[in-house]
Structure formats: structure tokens, C-alpha cells
N, CA, C and O atoms as a Tinker XYZ file with bonds, in Angstrom:
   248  protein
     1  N    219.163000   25.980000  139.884000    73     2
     2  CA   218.238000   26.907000  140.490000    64     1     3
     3  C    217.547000   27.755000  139.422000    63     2     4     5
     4  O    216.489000   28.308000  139.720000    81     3
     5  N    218.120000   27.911000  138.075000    73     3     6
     6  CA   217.510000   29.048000  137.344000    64     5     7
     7  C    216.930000   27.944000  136.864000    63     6     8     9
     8  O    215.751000   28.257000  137.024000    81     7
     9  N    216.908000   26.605000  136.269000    73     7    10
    10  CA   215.928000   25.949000  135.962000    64     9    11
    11  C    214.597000   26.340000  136.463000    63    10    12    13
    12  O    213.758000   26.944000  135.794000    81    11
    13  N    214.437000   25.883000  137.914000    73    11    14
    14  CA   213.256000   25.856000  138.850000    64    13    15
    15  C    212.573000   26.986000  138.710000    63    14    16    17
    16  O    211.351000   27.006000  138.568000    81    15
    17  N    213.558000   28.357000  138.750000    73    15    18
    18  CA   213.198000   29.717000  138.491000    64    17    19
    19  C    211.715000   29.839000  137.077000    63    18    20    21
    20  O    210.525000   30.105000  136.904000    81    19
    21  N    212.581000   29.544000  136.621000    73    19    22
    22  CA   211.880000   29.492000  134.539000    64    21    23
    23  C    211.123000   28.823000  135.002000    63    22    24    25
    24  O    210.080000   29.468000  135.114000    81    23
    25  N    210.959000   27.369000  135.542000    73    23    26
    26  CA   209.791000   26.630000  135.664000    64    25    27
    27  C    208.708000   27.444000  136.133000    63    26    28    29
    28  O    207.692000   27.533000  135.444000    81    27
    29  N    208.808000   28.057000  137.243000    73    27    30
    30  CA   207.763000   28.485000  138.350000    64    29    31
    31  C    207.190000   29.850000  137.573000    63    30    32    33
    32  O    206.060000   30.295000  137.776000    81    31
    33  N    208.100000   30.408000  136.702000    73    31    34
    34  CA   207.918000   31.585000  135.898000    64    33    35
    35  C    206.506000   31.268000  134.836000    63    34    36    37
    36  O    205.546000   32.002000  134.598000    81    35
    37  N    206.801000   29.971000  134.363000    73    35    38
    38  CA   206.103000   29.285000  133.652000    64    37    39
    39  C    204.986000   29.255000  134.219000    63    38    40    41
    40  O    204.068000   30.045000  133.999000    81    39
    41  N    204.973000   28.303000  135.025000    73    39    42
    42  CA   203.627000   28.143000  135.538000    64    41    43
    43  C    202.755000   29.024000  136.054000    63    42    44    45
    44  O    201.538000   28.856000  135.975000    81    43
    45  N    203.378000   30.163000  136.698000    73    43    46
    46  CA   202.582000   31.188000  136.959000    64    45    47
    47  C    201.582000   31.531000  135.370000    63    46    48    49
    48  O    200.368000   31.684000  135.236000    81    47
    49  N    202.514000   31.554000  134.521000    73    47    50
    50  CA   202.163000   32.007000  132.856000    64    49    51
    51  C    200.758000   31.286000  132.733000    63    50    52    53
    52  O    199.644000   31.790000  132.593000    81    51
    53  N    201.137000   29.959000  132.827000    73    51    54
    54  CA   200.318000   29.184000  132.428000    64    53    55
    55  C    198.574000   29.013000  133.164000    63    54    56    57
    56  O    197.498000   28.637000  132.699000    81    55
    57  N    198.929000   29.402000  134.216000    73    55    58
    58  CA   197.883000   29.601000  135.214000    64    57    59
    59  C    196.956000   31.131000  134.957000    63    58    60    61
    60  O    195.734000   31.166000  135.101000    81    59
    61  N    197.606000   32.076000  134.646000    73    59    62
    62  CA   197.270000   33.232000  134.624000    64    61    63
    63  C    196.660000   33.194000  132.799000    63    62    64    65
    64  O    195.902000   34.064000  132.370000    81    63
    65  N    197.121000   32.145000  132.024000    73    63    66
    66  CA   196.697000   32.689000  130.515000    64    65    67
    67  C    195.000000   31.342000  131.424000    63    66    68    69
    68  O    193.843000   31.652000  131.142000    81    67
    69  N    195.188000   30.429000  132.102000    73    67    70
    70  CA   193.807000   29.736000  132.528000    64    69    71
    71  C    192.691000   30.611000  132.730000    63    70    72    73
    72  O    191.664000   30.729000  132.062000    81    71
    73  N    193.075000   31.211000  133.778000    73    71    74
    74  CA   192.114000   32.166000  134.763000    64    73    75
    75  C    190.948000   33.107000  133.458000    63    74    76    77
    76  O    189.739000   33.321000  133.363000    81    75
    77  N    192.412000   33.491000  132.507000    73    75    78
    78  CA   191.977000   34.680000  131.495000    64    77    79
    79  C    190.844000   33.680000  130.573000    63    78    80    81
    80  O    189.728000   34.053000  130.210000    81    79
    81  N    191.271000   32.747000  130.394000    73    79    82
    82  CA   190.218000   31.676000  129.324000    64    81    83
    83  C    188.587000   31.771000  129.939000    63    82    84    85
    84  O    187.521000   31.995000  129.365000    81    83
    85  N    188.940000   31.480000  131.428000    73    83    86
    86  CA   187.814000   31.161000  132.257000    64    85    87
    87  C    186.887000   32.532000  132.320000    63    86    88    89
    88  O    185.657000   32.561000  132.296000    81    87
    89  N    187.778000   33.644000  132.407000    73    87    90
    90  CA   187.109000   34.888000  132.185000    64    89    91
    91  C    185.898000   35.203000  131.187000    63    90    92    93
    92  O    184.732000   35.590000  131.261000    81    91
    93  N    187.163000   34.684000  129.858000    73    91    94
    94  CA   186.207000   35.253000  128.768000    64    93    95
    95  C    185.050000   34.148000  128.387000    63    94    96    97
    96  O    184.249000   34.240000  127.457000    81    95
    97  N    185.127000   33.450000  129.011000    73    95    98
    98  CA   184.266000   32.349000  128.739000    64    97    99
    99  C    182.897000   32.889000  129.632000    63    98   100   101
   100  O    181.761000   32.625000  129.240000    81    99
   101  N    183.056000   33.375000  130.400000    73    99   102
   102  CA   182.123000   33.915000  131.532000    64   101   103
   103  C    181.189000   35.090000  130.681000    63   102   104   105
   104  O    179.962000   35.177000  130.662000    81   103
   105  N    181.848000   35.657000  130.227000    73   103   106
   106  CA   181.937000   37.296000  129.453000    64   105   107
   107  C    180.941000   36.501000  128.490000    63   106   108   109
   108  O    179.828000   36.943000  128.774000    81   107
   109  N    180.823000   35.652000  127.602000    73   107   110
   110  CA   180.449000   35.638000  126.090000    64   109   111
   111  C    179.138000   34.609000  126.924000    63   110   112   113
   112  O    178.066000   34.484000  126.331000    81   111
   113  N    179.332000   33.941000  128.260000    73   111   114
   114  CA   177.796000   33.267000  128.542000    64   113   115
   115  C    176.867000   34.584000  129.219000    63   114   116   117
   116  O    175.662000   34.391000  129.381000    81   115
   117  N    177.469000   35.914000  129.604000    73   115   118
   118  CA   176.624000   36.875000  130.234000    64   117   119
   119  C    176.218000   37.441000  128.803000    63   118   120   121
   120  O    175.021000   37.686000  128.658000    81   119
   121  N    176.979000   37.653000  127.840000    73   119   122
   122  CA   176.872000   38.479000  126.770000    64   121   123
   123  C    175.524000   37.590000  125.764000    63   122   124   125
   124  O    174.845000   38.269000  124.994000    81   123
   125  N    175.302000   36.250000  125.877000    73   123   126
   126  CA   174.419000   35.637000  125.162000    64   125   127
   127  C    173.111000   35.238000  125.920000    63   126   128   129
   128  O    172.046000   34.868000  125.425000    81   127
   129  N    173.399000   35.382000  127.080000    73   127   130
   130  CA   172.043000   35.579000  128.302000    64   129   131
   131  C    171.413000   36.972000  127.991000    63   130   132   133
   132  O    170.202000   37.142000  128.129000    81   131
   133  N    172.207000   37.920000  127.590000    73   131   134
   134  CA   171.600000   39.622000  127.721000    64   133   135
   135  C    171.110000   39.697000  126.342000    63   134   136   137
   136  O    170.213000   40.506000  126.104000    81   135
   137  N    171.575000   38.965000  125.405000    73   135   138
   138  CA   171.016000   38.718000  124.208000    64   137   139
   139  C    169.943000   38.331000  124.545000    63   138   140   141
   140  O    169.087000   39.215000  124.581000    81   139
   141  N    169.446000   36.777000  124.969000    73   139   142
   142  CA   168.480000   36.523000  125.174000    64   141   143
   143  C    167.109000   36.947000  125.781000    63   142   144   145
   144  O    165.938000   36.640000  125.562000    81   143
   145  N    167.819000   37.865000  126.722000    73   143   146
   146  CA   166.685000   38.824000  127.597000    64   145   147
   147  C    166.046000   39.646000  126.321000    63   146   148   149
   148  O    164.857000   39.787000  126.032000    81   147
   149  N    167.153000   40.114000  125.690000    73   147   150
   150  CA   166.574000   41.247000  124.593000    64   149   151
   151  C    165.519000   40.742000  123.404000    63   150   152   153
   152  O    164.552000   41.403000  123.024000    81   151
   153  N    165.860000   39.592000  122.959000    73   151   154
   154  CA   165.076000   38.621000  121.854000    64   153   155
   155  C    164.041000   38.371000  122.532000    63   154   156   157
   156  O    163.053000   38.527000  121.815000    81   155
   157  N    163.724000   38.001000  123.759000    73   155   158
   158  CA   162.587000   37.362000  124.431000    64   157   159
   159  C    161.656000   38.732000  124.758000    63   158   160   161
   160  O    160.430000   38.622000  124.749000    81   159
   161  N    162.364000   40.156000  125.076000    73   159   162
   162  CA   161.280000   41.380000  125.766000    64   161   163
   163  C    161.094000   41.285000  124.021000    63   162   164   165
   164  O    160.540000   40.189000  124.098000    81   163
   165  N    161.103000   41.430000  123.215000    73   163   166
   166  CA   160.835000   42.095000  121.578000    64   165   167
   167  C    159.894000   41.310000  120.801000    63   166   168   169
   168  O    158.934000   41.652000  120.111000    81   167
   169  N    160.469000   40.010000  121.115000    73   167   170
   170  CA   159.522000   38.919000  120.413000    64   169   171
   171  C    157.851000   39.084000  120.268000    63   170   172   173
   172  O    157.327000   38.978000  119.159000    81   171
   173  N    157.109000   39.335000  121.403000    73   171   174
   174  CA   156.038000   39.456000  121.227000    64   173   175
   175  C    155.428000   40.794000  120.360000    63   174   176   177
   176  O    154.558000   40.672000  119.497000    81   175
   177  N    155.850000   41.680000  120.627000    73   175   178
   178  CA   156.010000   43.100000  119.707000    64   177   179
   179  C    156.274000   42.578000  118.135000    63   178   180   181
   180  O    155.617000   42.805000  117.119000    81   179
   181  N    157.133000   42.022000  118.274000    73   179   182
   182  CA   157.606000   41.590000  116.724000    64   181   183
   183  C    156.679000   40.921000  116.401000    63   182   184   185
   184  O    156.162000   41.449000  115.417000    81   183
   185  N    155.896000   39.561000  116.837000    73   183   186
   186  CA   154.885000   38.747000  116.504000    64   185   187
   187  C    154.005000   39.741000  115.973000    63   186   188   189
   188  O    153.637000   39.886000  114.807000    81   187
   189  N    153.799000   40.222000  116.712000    73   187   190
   190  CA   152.462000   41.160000  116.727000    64   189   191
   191  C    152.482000   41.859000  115.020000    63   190   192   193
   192  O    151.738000   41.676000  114.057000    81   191
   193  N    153.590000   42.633000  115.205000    73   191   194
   194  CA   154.159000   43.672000  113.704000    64   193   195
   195  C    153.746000   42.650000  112.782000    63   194   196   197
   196  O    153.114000   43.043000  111.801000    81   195
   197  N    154.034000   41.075000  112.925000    73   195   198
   198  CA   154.406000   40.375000  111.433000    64   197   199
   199  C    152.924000   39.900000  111.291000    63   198   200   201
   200  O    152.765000   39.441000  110.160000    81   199
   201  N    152.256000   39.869000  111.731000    73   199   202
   202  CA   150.633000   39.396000  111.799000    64   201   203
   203  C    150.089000   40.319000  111.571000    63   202   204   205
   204  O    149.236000   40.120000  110.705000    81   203
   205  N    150.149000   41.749000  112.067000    73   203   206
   206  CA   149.218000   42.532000  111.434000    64   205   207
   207  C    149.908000   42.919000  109.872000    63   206   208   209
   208  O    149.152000   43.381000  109.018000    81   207
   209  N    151.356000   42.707000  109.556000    73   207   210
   210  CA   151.213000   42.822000  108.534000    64   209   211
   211  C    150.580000   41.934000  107.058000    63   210   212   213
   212  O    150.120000   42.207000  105.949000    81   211
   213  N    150.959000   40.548000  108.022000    73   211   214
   214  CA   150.402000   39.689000  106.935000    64   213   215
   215  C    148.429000   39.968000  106.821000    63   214   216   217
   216  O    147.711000   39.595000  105.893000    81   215
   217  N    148.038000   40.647000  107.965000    73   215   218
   218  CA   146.828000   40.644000  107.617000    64   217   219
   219  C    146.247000   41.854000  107.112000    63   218   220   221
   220  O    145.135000   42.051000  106.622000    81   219
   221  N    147.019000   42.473000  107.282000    73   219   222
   222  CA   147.192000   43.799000  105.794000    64   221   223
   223  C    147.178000   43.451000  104.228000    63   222   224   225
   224  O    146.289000   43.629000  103.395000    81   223
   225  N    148.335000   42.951000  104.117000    73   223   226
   226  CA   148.685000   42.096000  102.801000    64   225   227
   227  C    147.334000   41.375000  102.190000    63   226   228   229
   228  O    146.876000   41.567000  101.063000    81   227
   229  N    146.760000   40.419000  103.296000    73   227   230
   230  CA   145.757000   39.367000  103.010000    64   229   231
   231  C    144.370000   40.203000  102.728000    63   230   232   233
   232  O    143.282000   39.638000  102.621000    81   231
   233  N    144.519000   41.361000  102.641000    73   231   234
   234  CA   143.311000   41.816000  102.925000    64   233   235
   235  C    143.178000   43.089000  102.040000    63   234   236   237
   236  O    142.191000   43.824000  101.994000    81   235
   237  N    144.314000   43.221000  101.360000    73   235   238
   238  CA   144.689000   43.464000  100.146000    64   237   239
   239  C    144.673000   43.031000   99.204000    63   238   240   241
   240  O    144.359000   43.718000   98.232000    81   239
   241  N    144.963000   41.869000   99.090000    73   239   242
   242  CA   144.919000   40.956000   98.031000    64   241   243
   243  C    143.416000   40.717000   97.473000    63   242   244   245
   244  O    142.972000   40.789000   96.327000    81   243
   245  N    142.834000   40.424000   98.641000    73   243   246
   246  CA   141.194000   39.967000   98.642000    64   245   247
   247  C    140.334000   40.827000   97.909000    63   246   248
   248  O    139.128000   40.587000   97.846000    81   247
């Protein structure tokens, strides 16, 4: 009987370290989606910054 005990002890373990995997796996695809939101609102702003600077530069040079 304490066999079965430990077993079932186990498996609960084993099930509960699953669930936690599945968690953080969830966590780091929301965490690289909210990244993405952020890179994508900036990007055009940023385009913008690196073009007028290169046409600063270029127009300097000249």
C-alpha cells in the first residue's frame, strides 16, 4: 500500500511540475507578442528618425 501511496504522490508531482511547464510557456509567448506590439507601434517613428538623419548627414556632406 505505501508503494501505491509514493506512486500516486509521484504522479501528482509529475503532473503539477507539467501544468507549471505549460504555464511558463504561455508567459514567454504573451511576453514576445507584447514585445512585438511594442517594435511594430515604434518602428515607423524610428524609420522616420533614421532617414531624416541620413538626410542630414547627406546634405552635409554635399
Amino acid at each position: 500500500m505505501k508503494t501505491l501511496s509514493l506512486l500516486s504522490t509521484r504522479l501528482k508531482g509529475a503532473l503539477a511540475a507539467k501544468r507549471q511547464k505549460g504555464a511558463t510557456m504561455i508567459e514567454y509567448v504573451l511576453l514576445a507578442a507584447l514585445i512585438g506590439v511594442v517594435v511594430a507601434a515604434f518602428l515607423p517613428a524610428l524609420t522616420t528618425a533614421i532617414g531624416t538623419a541620413f538626410t542630414t548627414i547627406t546634405t552635409a556632406i554635399n
